[in-house]
C-alpha positions in Angstrom: -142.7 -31.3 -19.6 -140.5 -30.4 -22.7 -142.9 -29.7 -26.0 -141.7 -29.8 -29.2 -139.0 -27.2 -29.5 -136.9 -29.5 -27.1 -134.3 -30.1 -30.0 -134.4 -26.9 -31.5 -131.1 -25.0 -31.8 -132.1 -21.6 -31.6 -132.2 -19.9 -28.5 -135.2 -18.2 -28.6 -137.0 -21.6 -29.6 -135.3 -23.1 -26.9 -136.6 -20.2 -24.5 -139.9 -21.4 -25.0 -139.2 -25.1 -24.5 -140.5 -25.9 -21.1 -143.8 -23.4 -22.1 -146.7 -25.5 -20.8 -147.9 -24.6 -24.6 -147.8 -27.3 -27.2 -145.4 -25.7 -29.2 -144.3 -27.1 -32.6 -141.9 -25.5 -34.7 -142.2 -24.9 -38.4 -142.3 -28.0 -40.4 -144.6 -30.5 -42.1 -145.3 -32.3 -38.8 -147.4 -29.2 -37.5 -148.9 -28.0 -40.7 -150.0 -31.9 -41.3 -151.1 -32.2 -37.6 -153.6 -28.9 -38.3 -155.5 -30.7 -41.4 -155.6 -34.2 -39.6 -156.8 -32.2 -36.6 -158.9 -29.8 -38.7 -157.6 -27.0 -36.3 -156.8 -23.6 -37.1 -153.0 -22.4 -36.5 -151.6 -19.8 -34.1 -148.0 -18.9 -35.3 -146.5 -16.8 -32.3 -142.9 -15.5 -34.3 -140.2 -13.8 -32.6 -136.3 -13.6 -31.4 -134.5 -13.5 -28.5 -133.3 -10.3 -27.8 -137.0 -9.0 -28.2 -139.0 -7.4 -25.1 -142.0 -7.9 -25.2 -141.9 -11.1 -27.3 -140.2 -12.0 -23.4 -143.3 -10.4 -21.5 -146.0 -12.0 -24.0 -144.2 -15.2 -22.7 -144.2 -14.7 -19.6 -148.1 -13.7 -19.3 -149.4 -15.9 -21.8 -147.4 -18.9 -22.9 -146.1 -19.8 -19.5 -149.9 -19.1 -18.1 -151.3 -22.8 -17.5 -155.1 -21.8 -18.3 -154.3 -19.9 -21.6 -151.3 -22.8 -22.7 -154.9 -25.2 -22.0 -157.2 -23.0 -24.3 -153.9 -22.8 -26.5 -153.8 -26.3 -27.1 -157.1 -27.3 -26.6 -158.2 -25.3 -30.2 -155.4 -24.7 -32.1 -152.1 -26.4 -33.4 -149.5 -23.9 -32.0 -146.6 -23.3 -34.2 -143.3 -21.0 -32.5 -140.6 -19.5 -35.0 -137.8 -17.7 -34.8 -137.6 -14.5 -37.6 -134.3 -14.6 -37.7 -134.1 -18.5 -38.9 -136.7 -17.7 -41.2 -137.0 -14.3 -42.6 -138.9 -16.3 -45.0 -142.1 -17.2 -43.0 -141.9 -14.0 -40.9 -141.7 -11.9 -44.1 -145.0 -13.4 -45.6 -147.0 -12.9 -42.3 -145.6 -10.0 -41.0 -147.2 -8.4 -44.8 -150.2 -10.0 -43.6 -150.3 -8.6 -40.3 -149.8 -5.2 -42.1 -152.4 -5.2 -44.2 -155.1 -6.5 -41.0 -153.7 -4.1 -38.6 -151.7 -1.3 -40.7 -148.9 -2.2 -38.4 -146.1 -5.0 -37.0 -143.9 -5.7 -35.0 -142.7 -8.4 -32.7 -144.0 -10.8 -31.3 -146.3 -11.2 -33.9 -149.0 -12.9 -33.6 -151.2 -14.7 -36.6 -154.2 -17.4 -36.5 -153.8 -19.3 -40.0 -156.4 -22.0 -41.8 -154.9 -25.2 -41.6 -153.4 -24.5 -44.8 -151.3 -22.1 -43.6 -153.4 -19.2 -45.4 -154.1 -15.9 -42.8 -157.4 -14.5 -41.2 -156.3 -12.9 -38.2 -153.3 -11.3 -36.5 -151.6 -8.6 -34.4 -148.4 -8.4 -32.3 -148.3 -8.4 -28.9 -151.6 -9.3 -27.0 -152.1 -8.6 -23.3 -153.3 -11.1 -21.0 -156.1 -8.6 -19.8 -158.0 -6.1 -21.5 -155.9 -3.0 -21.8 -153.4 -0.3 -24.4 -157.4 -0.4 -26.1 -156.6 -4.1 -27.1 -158.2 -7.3 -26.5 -156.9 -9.8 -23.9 -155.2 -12.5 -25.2 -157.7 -15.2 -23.6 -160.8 -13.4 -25.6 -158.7 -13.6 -28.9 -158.6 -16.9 -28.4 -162.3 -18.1 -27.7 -163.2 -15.5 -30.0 -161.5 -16.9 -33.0 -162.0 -21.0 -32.0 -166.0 -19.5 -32.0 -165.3 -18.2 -35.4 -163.9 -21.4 -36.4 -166.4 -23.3 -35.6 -169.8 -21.1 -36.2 -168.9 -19.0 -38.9 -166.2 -21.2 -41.0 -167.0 -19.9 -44.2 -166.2 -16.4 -43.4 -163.4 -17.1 -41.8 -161.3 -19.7 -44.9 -162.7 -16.4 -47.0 -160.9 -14.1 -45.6 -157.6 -16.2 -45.4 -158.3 -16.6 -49.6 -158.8 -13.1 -49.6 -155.6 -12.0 -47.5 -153.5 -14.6 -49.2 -154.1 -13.3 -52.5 -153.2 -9.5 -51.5 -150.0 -11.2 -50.2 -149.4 -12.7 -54.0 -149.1 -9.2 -55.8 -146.1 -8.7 -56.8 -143.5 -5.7 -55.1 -142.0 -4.4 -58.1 -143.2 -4.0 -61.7 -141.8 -5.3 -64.6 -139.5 -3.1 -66.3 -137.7 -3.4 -69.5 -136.1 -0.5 -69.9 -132.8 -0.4 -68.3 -132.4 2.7 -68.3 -131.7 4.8 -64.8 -132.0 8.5 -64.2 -130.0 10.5 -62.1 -132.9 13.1 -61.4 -134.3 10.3 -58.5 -131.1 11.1 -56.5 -132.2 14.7 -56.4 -135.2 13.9 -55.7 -134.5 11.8 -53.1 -132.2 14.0 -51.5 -134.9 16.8 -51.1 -137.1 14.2 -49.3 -134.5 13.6 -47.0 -133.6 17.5 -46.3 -137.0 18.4 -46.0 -137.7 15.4 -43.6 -134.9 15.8 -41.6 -135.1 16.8 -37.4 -133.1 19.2 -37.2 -133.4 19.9 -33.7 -132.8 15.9 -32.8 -131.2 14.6 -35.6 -132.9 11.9 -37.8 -135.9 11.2 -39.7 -139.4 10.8 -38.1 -140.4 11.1 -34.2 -140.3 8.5 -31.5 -139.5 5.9 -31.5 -136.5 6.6 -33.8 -134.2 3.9 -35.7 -130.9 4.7 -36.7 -131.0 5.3 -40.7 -127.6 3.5 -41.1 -128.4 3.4 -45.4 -129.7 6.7 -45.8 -126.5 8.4 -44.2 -124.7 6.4 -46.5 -126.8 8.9 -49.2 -126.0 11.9 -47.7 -122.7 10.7 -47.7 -122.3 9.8 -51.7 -124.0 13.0 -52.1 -121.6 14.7 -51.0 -118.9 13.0 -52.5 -120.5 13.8 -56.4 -121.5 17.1 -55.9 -119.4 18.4 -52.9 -123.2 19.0 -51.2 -122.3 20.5 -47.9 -125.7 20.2 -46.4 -126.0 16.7 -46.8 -122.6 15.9 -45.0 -123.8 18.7 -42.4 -127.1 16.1 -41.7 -124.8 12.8 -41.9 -122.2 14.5 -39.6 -125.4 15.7 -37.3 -127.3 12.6 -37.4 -123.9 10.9 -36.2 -123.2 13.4 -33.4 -126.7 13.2 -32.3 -126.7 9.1 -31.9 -123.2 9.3 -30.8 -123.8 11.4 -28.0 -127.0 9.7 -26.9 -128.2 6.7 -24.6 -128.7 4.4 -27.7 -124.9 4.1 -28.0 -123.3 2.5 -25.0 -121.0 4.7 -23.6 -119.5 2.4 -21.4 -119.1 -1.0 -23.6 -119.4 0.3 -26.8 -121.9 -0.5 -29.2 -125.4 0.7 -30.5 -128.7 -0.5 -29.1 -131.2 -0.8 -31.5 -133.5 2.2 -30.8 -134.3 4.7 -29.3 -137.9 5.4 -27.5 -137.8 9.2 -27.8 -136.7 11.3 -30.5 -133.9 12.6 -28.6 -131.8 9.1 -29.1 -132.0 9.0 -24.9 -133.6 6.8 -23.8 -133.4 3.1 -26.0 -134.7 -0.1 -26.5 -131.9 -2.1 -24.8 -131.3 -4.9 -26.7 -128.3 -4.6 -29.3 -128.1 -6.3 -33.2 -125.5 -7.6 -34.8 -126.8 -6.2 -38.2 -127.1 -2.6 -36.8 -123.7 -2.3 -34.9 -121.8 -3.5 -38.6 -124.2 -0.9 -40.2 -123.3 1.8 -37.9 -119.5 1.1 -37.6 -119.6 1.2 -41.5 -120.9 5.1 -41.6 -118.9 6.1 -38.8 -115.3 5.1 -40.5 -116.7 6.8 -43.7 -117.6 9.7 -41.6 -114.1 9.9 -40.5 -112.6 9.1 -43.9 -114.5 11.9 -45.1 -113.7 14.4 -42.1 -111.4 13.2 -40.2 -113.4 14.0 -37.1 -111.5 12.0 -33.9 -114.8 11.3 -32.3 -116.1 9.3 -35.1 -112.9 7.4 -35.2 -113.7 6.7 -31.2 -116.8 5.0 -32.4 -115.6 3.0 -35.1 -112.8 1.4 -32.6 -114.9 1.1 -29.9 -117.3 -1.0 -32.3 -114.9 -3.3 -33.3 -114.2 -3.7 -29.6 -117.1 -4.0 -28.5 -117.6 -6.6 -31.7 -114.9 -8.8 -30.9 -115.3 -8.9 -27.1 -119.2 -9.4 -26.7 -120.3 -11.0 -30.2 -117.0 -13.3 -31.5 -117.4 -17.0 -31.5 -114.0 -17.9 -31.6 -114.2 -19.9 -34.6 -114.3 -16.5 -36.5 -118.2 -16.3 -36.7 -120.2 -12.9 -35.2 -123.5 -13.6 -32.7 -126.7 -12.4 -33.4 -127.7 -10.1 -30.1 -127.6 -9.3 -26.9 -130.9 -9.6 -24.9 -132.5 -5.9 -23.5 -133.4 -7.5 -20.2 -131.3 -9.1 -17.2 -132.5 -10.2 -14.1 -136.4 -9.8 -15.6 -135.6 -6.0 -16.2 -135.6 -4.4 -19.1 -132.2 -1.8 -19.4 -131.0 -3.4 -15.7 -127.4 -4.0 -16.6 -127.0 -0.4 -18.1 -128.7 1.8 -16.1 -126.5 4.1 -13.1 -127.8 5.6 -10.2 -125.8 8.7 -9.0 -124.4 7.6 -5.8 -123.3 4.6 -7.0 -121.5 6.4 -10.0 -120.0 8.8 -7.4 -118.4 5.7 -5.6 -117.2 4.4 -8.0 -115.7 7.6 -9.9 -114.6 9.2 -6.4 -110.5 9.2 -7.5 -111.7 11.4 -10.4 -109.8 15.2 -9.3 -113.0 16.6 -10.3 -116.1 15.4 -8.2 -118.8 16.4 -10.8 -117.2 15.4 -13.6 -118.8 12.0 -14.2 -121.9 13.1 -13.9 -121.8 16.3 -15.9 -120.1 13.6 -18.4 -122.8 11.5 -18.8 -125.9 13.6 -17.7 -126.4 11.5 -14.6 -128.5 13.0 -11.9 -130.4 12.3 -8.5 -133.5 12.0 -9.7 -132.3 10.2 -13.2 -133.9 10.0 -16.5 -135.2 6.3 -16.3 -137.0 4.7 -13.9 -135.6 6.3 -11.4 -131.9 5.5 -12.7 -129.8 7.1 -15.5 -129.1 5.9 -18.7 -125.9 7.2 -19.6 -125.2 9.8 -22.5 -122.9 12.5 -23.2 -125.1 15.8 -23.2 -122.5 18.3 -23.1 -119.5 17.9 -26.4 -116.2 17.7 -25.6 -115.3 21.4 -25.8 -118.3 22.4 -23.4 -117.1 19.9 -20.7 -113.7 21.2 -20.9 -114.9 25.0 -20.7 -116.5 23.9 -18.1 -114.1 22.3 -16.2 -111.2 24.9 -17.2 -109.2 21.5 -18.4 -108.2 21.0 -22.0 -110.0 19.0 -24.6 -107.2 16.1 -24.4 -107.3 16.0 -20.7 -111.3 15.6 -20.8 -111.1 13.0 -23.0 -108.5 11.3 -21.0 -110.8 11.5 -18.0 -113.9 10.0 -19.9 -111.4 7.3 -20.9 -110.9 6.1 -17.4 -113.8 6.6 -16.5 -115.6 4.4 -18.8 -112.4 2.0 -17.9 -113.8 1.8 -14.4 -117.1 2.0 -15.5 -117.1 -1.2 -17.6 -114.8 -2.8 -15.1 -117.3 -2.7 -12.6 -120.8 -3.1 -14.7 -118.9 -6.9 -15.3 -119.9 -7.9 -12.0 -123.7 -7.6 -12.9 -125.7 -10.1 -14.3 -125.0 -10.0 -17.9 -128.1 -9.8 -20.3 -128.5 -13.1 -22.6 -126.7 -13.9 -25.8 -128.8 -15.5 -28.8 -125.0 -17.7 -29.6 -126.6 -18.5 -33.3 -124.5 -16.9 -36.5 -127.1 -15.7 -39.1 -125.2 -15.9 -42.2 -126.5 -12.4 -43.6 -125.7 -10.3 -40.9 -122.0 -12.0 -40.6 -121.8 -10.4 -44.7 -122.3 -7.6 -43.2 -119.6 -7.3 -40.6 -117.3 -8.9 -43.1 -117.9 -6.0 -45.5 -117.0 -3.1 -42.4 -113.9 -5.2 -41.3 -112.7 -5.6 -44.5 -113.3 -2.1 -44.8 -112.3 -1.2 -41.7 -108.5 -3.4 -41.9 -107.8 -1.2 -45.1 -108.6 1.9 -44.0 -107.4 1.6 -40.7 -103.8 0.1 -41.8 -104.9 -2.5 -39.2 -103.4 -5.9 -39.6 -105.8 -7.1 -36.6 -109.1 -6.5 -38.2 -107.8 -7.7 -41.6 -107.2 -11.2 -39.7 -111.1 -10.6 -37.7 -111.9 -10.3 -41.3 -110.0 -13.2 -43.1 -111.2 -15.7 -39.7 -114.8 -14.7 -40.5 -114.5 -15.3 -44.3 -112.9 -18.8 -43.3 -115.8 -19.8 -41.1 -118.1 -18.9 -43.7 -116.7 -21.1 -46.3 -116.1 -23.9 -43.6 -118.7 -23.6 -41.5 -121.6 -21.7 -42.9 -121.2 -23.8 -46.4 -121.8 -27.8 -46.2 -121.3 -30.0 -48.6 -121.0 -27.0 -51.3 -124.5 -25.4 -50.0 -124.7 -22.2 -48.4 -126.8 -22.0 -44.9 -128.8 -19.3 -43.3 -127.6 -20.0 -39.6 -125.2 -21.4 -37.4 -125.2 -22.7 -33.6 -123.2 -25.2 -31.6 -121.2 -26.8 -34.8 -124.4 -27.1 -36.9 -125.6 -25.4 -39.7 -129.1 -25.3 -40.7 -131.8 -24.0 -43.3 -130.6 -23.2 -46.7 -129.8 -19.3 -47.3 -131.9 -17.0 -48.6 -131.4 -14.5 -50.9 -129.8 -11.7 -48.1 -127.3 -14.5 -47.1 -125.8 -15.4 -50.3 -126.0 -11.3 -51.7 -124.1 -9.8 -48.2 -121.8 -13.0 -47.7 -120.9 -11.8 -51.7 -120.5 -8.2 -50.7 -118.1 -9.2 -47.7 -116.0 -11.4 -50.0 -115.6 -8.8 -52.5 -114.7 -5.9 -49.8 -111.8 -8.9 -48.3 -110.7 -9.3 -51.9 -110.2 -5.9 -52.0 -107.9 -5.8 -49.2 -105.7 -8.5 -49.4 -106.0 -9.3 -52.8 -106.9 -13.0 -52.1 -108.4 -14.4 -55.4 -110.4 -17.4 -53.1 -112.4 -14.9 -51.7 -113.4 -13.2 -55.3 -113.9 -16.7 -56.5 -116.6 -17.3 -54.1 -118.7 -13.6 -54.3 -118.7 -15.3 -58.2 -120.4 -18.3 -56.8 -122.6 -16.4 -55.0 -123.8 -14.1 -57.7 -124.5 -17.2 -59.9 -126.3 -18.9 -57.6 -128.5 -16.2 -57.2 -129.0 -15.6 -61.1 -129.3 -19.1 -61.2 -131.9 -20.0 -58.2 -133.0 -16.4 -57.1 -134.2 -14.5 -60.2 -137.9 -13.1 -60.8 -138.6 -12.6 -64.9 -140.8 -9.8 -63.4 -137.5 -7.8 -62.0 -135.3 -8.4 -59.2 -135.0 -11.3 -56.7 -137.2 -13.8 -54.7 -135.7 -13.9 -51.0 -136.0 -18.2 -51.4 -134.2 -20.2 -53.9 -136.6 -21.3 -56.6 -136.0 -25.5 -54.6 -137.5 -24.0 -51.3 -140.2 -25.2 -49.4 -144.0 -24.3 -51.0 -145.3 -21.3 -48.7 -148.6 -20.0 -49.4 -146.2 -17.3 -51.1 -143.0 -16.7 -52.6 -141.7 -13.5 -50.6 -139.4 -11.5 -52.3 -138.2 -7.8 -50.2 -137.7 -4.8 -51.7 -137.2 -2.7 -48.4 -134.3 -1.5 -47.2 -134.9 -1.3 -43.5 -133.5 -2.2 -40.5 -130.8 -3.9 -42.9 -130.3 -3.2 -46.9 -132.6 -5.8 -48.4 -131.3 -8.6 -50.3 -132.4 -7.1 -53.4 -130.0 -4.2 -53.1 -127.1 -5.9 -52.0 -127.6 -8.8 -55.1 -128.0 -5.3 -57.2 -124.6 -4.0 -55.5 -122.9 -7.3 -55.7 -123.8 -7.4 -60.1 -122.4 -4.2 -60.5 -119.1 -4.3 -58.5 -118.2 -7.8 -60.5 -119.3 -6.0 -63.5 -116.9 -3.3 -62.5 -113.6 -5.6 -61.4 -115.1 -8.5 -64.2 -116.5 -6.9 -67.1 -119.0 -9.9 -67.3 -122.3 -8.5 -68.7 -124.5 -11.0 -67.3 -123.8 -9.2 -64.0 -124.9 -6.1 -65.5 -128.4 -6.2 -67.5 -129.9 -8.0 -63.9 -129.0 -5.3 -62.0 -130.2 -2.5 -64.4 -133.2 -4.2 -64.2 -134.1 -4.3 -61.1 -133.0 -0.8 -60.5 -134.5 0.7 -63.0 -138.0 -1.2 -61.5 -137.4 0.8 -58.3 -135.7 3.9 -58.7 -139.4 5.7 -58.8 -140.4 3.8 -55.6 -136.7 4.5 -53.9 -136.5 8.4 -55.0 -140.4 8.8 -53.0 -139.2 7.3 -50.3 -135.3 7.3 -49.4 -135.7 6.2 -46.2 -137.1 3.0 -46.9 -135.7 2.3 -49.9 -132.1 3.7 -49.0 -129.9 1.0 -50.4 -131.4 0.7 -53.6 -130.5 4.6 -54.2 -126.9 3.7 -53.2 -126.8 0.9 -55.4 -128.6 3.7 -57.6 -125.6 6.4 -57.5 -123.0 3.4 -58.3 -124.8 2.3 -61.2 -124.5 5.7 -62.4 -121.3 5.9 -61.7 -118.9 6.4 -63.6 -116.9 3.9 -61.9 -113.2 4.4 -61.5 -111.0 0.8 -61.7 -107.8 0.4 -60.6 -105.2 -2.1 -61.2 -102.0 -2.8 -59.7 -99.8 -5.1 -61.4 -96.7 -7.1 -59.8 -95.9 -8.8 -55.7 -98.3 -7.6 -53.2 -95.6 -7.6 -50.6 -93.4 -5.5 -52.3 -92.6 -2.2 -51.0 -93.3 -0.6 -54.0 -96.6 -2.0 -54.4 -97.3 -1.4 -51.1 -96.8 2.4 -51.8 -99.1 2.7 -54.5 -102.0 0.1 -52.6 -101.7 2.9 -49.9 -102.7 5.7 -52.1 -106.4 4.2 -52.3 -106.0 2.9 -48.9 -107.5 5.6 -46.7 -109.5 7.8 -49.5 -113.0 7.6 -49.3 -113.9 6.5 -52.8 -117.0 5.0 -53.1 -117.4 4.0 -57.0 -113.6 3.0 -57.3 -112.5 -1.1 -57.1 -108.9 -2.6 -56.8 -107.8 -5.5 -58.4 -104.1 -6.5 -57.8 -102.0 -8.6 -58.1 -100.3 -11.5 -60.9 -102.2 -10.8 -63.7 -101.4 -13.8 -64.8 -103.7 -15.8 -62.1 -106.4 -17.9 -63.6 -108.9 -16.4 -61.1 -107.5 -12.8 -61.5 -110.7 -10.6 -62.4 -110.7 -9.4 -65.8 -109.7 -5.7 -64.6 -105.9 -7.1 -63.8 -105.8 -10.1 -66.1 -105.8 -7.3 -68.7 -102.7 -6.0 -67.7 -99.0 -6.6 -68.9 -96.2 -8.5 -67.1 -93.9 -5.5 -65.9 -90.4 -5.9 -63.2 -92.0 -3.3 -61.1 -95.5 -2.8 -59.3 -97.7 -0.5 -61.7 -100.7 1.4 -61.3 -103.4 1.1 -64.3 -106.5 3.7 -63.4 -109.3 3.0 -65.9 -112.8 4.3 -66.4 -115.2 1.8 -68.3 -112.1 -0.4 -68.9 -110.4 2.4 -71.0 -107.1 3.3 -69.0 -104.6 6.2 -68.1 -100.8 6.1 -68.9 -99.5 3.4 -66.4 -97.5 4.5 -63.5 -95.3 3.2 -60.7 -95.2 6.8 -58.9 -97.7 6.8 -55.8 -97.7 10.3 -56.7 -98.7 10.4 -60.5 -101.4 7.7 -59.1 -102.4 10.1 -56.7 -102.9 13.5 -59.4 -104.3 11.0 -62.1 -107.2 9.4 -59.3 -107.7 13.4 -58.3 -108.0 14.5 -62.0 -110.6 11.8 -62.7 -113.3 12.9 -59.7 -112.5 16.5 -61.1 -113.7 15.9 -64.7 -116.2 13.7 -63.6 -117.5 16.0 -61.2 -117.2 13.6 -58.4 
């Protein structure tokens, strides 16, 4: 019999709708059912493309005897993270600070007012990994409950108070130093595997915000040992079983420290991340493997996650069939079959390192152990010809893998995460001289002002023609960030017009006097906490991207109330960031743009005229990380401030300004190029 997740519209809720558990989801019904009840809470949180949130399910919630116990002593509440980063962000911190750990599914007995005494992640339904069953966490926290009450609602005070400290000090000096970027960039050299490529051991996470670093490192101080780790890193993940070498695509870790073996199911948020340092690898090198990836990605983008209305999916699920990895995995005799027209028999295999005996489970994930240069040696065949053969191969490859049973995929639209892919497609359409991502990008900017915004309010997700749950902080600072890369590109003032929206409504609803931003608007529910997340991991946090949103309207506006915001916060965390730049990556990007200086450049007159066109084009494919563009009629009433300043002229014409204070104009694409040249020289890029 359906509980009450029946009308949910997330699919991970929806998962769990026929559970023989008495789920509720998050809401005033289940929190006033616990007091009227006087039962304690268990809040199971999780999402859809998660393991072993699927095999706690499967043990445990669909287990008659435990859904009795369940039921029978506590008010079960079921939520999906990705609905509400909110909730999951306040008791995942107090998971942490039980366990030192967490992870999903996470797993957390609350006091009827919703305060913490107990939690972990995953709990078996047997004793075993040195953990508790599930069943004896159960009777041993109902006993607790009931025999030792006062201990218990004492340590929920206790933990909920921790939880109420605040992330980031007050700061009042704006001031920023460029010493942390050193500082950070040592941490990162002397932490880095050179042997596997990365940061830490196994598992390892791709550190999509910390190559971006290594990356402006090297663009300010021509630093060739951190574009050596980005360009190793990238090879390294690339290469391995955590990108999918067949459909394209990133999963989201891997279980080794060789990036071999991975965690199968695959993230919206990582593949934009990802896509985004690969083009800026190539912009920067012009390495033809990179550019693979990055086309790939937006393949694999637009033909696994599109909803055709423009939007971008959340995931795809790491199991098919009840199998984790099933629909990736090769075995060599079936590869053989299917590759048998190849003219080289072996040449799959040594291709994508698939033997008899295999390297998972008795099957092969797929990776590319050999570069292109050693298969071709190899093989006594050119580099173009190997790369022809891999092409058809993975042709043949994917063409077949479609007749398996595809793994799930969680259909909802998290606003965020589509911010994100609408920044790397924007990106992406300029750098690439592609007008078909410019239009992927322009569909997705539509759907987010159409369907992602009712009634003038931005929401957090999307699913089936229905938006729900107001947006957090993330949503409204990455939708920003996306706008302002589209404006960039086509020059559409409705796009600018709206990152300004969404930088006020954040100063407006977001702000903390303390520093920085609270992920809910200052109108959201009463938690037991207001959460507000400095970290930059998997995904830049929404502090950093509200901190990068201020600064590039600073930069196109000249509006200081974007400005002193962002200094503050920045100058609140640049200590924590330059300690630890893994974590804390995006603020040390936001960091290095602050800095700056910032170049601005302006290009007056008809965006469709050849002319103009010759000097957009100068910018176009340059990897320039602290310059923006404003073109246009400077004459527009939404024009930023950066065009609006210019004159009326009868021909397109460059203006390249630093602070606001401008070179000679030009209408030569080749004076625009010596004057943007001569500005990174004195500057020192």
């Amino acid at each position: 019999m359906p509980n009450g997740l029946q009308h949910e519209a997330s699919p991970y809720l929806l998962q769990h709708a026929e559970n023989p558990v008495d789920w509720y989801p998050w809401g005033p019904e289940a929190l006033d059912l616990a007091k009227r009840m006087d039962k304690p809470i268990f809040l199971s949180v999780g999402y859809s493309a998660c393991h072993w949130c699927h095999v706690m399910a499967h043990e445990s919630f669909e287990d008659a005897p435990t859904a009795a116990l369940m039921n029978k002593y506590f008010v079960n509440i079921k939520v999906d993270r990705e609905e509400r980063p909110d909730v999951d962000s306040i008791y995942m911190n107090a998971v942490i600070a039980i366990t030192g750990r967490g992870g999903w599914p996470l797993s957390v007995f609350l006091t009827p007012e919703g305060k913490p005494f107990y939690g972990g992640t995953y709990f078996p339904p047997t004793r075993r990994y040195n953990m508790p069953s599930f069943l004896e966490v159960l009777q041993y926290l109902h006993e607790q409950w009931e025999d030792n009450r006062e201990s218990v609602l004492k340590s929920g005070e206790e933990l909920t108070q921790h939880l109420h400290h605040p992330s980031a000090h007050s700061n009042d000096d704006l001031s920023i130093d460029q010493t942390i970027l050193d500082q950070a960039a040592k941490t990162l050299f002397n932490e880095y595997d050179w042997h596997d490529g990365g940061w830490g051991g196994a598992p390892k996470f791709p550190a999509s915000s910390a190559i971006e670093v290594l990356f402006l490192r090297y663009h300010r101080l021509k630093d060739q040992l951190a574009l050596d780790m980005a360009s190793h890193v990238l090879g390294h993940m690339r290469r391995g079983g955590i990108h999918d070498q067949i459909g394209g695509g990133f999963h989201r870790y891997s279980v080794d420290s060789q990036w071999l073996i991975p965690h199968f199911e695959k993230m919206l948020y990582d593949n934009a991340l990802l896509l985004r340092a690969y083009l800026h690898h190539w912009q920067i090198t012009q390495e033809q493997q990179s550019l693979e990836v990055v086309e790939r990605l937006i393949t694999f983008l637009t033909r696994e996650l599109k909803h055709k209305k423009g939007g971008y999916y959340s995931s795809l699920d790491a199991d098919s069939e009840g199998e984790e990895g099933t629909f990736y995995v090769w075995e060599l005799e079936e590869l053989n079959n299917i590759c048998s027209h190849s003219p080289y028999p072996e040449f799959a295999a040594k291709a994508f390192g698939v033997t008899k005996d295999g390297n998972f489970e008795g099957s092969n994930v797929l990776s590319q152990p050999l570069a292109l240069v050693g298969l071709s040696n190899e093989f006594g065949i050119d580099e173009d010809e190997a790369r022809a053969l891999i092409l058809d191969l993975r042709n043949a490859l994917l063409k077949e893998r479609a007749k398996r049973t595809r793994p799930a995929t969680d259909d909802k639209i998290i606003t965020a995460w589509n911010g994100l892919v609408l920044i790397t497609l924007a990106e992406a359409a300029r750098v690439l001289a592609r007008s078909d991502v410019l239009t992927l990008a322009q569909e997705l900017a539509e759907f987010a002002l159409t369907e992602l915004t009712v009634d003038g309010k931005l929401h957090r997700s999307w699913r089936n023609g229905e938006a729900r749950y107001t947006a957090y902080l993330e949503d409204h600072a990455a939708l920003g960030l996306g706008f302002v890369a589209l404006y960039q590109v086509d020059f559409n003032t409705k796009w600018l017009t709206a990152a300004r929206v969404h930088a006020s409504e954040i100063l407006q609803h977001f702000s903390d006097e303390q520093g920085g931003f609270f992920d809910t608007r200052d109108d959201h529910e009463a938690l037991i906490t207001r959460p507000k997340t400095i970290q930059d991991s998997p995904t830049p946090s929404g502090n950093t991207m509200a901190v990068s949103l201020f600064l590039l309207l600073a930069a196109l506006d000249q509006v200081e109330p974007w400005t002193e915001p962002a200094l503050k916060a920045l100058s609140s965390m640049q200590e924590t960031a330059g300690r630890h730049p893994t974590a804390f990556a995006g603020w040390l990007n936001a960091l290095e743009f602050a800095i700056g200086p910032q170049l601005q450049l302006a290009i007056s007159g008809d965006i469709e005229n050849v002319d103009f066109i010759a000097l957009r084009k100068v910018s176009d494919q340059a990897y320039l990380p602290r310059l923006v563009r404003a073109a246009g009629d400077p004459g527009e009433a939404n024009a930023p401030q950066l065009l609006r300043a210019r004159d009326q002229v009868s021909k397109p014409t460059a203006f390249l300004c630093q602070g606001f204070s401008c070179q000679l104009p030009t209408q030569s694409p080749d004076t625009l190029q010596q004057q943007i040249e001569s500005a990174l020289s004195e500057i020192g890029t």
